[in-house]
C-alpha positions as CSV (number, residue, x, y, z in Angstrom):
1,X,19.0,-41.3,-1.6
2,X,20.8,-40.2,1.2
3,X,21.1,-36.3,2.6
4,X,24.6,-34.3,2.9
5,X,25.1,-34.1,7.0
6,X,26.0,-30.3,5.6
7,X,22.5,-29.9,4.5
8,X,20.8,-29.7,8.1
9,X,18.3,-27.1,6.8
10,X,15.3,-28.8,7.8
11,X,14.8,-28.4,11.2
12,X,16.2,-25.0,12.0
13,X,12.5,-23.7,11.0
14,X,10.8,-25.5,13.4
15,X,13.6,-24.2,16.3
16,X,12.6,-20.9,15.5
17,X,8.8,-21.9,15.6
18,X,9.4,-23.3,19.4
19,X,11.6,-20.6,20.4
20,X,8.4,-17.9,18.9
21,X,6.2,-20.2,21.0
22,X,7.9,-19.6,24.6
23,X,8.6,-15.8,23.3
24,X,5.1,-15.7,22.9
25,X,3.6,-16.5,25.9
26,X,6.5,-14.7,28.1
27,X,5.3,-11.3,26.1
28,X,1.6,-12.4,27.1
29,X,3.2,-12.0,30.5
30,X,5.5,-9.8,30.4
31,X,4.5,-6.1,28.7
32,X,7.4,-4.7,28.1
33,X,8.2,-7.6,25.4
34,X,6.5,-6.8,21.9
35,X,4.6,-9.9,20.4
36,X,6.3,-9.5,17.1
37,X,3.3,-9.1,14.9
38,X,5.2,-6.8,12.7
39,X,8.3,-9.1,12.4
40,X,5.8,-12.0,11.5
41,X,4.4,-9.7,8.6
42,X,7.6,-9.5,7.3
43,X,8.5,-12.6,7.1
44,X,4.9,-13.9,6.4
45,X,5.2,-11.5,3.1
46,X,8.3,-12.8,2.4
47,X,7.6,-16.6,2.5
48,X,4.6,-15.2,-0.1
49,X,7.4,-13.8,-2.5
50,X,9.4,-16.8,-2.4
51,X,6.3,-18.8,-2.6
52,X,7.9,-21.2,-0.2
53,X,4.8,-23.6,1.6
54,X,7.3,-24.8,4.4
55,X,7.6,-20.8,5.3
56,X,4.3,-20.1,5.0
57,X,2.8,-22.7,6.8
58,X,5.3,-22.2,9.8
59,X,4.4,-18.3,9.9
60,X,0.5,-19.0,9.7
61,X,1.3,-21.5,12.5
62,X,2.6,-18.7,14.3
63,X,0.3,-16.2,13.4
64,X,-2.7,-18.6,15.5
65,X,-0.2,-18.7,18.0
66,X,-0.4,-14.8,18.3
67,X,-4.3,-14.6,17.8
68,X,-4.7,-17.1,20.3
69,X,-2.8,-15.1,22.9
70,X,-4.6,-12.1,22.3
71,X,-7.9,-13.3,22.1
72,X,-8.2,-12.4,18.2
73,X,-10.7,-14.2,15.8
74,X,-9.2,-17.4,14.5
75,X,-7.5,-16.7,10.6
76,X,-7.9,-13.0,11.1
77,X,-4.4,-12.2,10.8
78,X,-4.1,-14.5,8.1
79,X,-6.6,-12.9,6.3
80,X,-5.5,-9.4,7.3
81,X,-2.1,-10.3,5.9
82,X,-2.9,-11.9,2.7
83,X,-5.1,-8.9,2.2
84,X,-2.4,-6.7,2.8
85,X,0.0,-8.3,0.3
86,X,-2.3,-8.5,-2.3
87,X,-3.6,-5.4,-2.4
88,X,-1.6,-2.8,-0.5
89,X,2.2,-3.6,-0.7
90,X,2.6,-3.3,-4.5
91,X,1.3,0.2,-4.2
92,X,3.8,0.9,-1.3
93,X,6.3,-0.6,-3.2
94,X,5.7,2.3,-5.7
95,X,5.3,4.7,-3.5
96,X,8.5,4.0,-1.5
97,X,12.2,3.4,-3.4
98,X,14.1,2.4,-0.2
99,X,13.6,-0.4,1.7
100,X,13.9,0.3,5.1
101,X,10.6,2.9,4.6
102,X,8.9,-0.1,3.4
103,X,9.5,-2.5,6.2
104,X,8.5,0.4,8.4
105,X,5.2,0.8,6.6
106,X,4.9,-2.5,6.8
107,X,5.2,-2.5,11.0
108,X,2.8,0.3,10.9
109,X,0.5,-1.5,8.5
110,X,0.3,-4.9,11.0
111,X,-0.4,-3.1,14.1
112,X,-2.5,0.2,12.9
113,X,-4.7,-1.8,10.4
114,X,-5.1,-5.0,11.8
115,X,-6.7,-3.0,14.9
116,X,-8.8,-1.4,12.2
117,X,-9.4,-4.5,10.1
118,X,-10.4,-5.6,13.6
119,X,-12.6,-2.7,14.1
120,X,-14.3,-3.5,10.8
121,X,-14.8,-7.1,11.8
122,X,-16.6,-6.2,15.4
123,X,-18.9,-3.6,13.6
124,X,-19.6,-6.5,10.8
125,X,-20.0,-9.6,13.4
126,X,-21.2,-7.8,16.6
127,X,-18.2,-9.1,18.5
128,X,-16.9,-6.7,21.1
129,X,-14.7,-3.8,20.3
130,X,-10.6,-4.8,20.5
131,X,-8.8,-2.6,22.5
132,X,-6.5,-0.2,21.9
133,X,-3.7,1.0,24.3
134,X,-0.3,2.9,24.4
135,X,2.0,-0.1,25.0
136,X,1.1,-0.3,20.8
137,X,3.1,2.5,20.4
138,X,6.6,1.2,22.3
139,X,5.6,-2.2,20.4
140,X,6.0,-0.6,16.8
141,X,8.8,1.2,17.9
142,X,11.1,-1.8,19.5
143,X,9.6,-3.7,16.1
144,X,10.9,-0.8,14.0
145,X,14.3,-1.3,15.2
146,X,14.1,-5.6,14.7
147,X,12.8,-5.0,11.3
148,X,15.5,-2.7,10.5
149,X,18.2,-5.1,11.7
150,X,16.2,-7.8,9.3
């Protein structure tokens, strides 16, 4: 069976993944870019609600990528994340009718309780503390703005 050259689908995921890569290690560099943790929530969650594997696998990719960069616990994002789907987003879903207040909850939710979730894994595990600094704050902002263009 033969594909549609119209149908080139298929490798624009993995385009993105190596542009997210080089992003990724210039905002390891360079401060003043955010590492789009917020952004990869979003579309983490909604690769979930599509239940499509090809997404999710290529944003849990990219969530290592990030954990690796910042010197996170391996699968603590993913964890974080699923978490956070499971358990907390229905409930903002109620909470909140429109949905640009819920894809800012849900920026505030990846950086503000992942640093927390961290928190609670350091105090669990006896690893060392994560840091918390202000450049957090001008990350959630610039994300609130890509999340709002989403």
């Amino acid at each position: 069976m033969q594909r549609s050259i119209s149908n080139q689908n298929s490798l624009v995921p993995f385009v993105y993944v190596a542009l997210f890569i080089v992003y990724e290690s210039l905002s390891s560099i360079y401060l003043f870019l955010p590492p789009l943790f917020g952004v990869l929530f979003l579309l983490f969650a909604d690769a979930l609600k599509k239940k499509d594997s090809l997404y999710i696998f290529l944003c849990a990719f990219c969530l290592i990528i990030f954990e690796s960069q910042m010197g996170y616990p391996l699968f603590s994002s993913i964890i974080y994340l699923g978490l956070i789907y499971k358990f907390v987003l229905p409930r903002l879903k109620k909470i909140f009718s429109c949905n640009s207040c819920i894809k800012a909850s849900f920026v505030l939710l990846s950086y503000l309780g992942f640093y927390l979730f961290l928190t609670l894994l350091s105090n669990i595990f006896l690893l060392p503390m994560p840091g918390l600094n202000y450049y957090i704050i001008y990350y959630i902002v610039i994300e609130f703005f890509i999340v709002s263009i989403l």
